[in-house]
C-alpha positions in Angstrom: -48.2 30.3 109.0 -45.5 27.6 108.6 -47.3 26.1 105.5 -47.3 29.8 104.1 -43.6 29.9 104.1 -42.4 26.9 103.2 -44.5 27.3 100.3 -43.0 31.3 99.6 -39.7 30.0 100.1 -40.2 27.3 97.4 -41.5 29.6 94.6 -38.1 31.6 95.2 -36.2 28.8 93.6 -34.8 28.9 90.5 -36.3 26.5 87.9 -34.0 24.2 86.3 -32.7 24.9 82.8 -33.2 22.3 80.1 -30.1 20.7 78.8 -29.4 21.8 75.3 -27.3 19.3 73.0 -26.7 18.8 69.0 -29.5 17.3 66.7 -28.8 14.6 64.5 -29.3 17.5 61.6 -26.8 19.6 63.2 -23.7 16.4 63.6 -24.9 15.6 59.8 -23.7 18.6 58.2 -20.6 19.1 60.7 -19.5 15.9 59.3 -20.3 17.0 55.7 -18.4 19.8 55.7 -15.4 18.2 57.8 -15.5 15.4 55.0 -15.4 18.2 52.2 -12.0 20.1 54.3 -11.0 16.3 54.2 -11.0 15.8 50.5 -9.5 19.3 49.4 -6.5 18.4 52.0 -6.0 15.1 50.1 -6.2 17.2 47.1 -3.5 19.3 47.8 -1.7 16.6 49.0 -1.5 14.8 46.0 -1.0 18.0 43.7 2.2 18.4 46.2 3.5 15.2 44.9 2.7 15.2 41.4 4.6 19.2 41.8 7.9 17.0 43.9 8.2 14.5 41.1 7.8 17.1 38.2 10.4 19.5 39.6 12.6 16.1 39.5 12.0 15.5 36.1 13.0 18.9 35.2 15.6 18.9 36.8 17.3 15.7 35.4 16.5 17.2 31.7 18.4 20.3 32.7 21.1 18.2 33.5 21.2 16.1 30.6 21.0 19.1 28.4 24.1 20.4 29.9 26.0 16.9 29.9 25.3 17.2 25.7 26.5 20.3 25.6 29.7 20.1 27.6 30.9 17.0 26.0 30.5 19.3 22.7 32.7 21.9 24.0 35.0 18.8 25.4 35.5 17.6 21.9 36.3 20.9 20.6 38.4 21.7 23.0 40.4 18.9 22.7 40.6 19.0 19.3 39.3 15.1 19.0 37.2 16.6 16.0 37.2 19.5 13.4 35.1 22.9 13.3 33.1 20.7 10.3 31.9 17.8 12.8 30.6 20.2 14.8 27.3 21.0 12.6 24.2 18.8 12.1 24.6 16.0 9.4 24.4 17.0 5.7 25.4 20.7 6.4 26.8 22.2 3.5 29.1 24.4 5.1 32.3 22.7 5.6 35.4 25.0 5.3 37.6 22.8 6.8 37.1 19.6 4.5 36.0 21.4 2.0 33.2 18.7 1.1 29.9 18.5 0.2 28.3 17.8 3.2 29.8 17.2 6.7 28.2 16.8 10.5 27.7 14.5 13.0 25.1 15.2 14.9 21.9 13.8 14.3 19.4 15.2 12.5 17.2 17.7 15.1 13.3 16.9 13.6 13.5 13.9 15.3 13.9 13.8 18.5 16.1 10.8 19.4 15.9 8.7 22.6 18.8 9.2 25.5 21.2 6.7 23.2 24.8 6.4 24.9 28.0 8.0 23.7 30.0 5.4 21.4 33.3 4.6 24.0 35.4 3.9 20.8 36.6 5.8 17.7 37.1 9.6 16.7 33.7 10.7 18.0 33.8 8.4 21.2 32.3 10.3 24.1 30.5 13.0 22.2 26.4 12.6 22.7 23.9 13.3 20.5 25.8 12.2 17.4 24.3 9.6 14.8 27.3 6.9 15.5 25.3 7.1 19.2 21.9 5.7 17.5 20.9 1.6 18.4 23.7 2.2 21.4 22.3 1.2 24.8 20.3 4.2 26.4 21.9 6.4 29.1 20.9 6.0 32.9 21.4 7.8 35.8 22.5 6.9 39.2 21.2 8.3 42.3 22.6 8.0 45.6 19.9 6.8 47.8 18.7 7.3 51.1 22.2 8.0 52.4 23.4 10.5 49.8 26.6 8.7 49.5 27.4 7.6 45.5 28.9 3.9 45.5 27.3 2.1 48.0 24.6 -0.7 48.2 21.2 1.8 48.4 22.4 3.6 44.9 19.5 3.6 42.7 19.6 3.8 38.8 17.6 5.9 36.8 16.8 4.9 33.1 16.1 7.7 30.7 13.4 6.0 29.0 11.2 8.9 29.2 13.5 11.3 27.6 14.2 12.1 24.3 16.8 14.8 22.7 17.9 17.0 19.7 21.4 19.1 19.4 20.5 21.7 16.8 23.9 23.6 15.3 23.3 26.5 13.1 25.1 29.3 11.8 25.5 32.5 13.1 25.0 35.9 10.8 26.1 39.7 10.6 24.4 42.4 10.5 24.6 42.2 6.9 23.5 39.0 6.7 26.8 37.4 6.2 27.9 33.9 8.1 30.4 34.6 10.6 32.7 31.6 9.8 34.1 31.0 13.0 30.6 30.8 15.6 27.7 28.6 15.7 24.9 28.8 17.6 24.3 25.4 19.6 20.6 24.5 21.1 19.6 21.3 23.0 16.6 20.3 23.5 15.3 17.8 25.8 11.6 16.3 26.1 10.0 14.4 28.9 6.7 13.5 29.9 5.1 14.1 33.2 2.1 12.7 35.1 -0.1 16.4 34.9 0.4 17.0 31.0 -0.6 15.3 28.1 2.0 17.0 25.8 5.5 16.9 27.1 7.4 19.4 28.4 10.8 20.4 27.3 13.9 22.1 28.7 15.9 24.2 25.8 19.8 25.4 26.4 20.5 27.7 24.0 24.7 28.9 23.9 27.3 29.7 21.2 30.1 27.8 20.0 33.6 29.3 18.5 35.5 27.7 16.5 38.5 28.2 18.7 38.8 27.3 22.5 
């Protein structure tokens, strides 16, 4: 009778459940597809960079399309030279002078590198021209780390990867007819980036009157 139920009482336990666990097939293609989420993250990564250093490129050839074009208007405004200068070289259409040719701004089917204004002379200070070409090129400086301009972390820029045109042309009437007294002025400036082949370009495109 005793041996009866000890016997009952063992069939009523529960019988042990087998401990489950990952095969060596399962941890081989977690870790394959972990390495591929790996990669494309230091994908993106990188294209973020490349994307950071791009937009900084841009931006400095906005700014040095500007910087042309305001020392342009500076000249004119300051009368330092006449409505003639202000045209490409060997433009015909000289009013003032009454010459043959006049201009002095070099010719815009060649690009020309980021040459420094000339600091002496009538057309000192005025980019773009062709007294500026075999002149140092232009740098610019950056403030650093600390933001502050002047101090020892400054860092200088060269413009070796930049090139520039300033194309002046005239402005016409409905009818065709130059309006004597408005140019239209476009600066171009090309860089090249890490992600393209071809370089980009920034283009300002304004108008110039004769009269401030």
């Amino acid at each position: 009778m005793v041996t009866s139920m000890i016997r009952r009482r063992a069939c009523l336990r529960p019988p042990k459940q087998a401990e489950s666990g990952f095969s060596l097939i399962e941890v081989a293609i977690s870790m394959a597809v972990l390495t591929v989420g790996m990669v494309s993250l230091l994908g993106v990564f990188g294209l973020a960079m490349a994307s950071t250093q791009t937009s900084q490129q841009s931006l400095i050839a906005k700014q040095l399309a500007n910087e042309a074009l305001e020392s342009v208007v500076t000249a004119r405004n300051t009368a330092q030279i006449t409505w003639d200068d202000i045209q490409d070289t060997g433009s015909t259409n000289c009013p003032i002078s009454g010459a043959s040719s006049c201009g002095i701004f070099a010719d815009p089917s060649t690009p020309q590198p980021m040459y420094q204004a000339i600091t002496t002379g009538t057309y000192a200070g005025i980019l773009g021209t062709t007294y500026d070409v075999g002149q140092s090129l232009q740098t610019l400086q950056d403030p650093g780390p600390d933001g502050i301009y002047g101090t020892a972390d400054d860092v200088t820029i060269p413009l070796t990867g930049y090139k520039r045109t300033i194309q002046i042309t005239s402005v016409t009437d409905v009818n065709n007819n130059i309006e004597p007294t408005l140019r239209n002025v476009t600066v171009t400036v090309w860089y090249a980036t890490t992600q393209t082949r071809q370089p980009m370009t920034y283009v300002l495109n304004s108008y110039i009157s004769q009269y401030p």
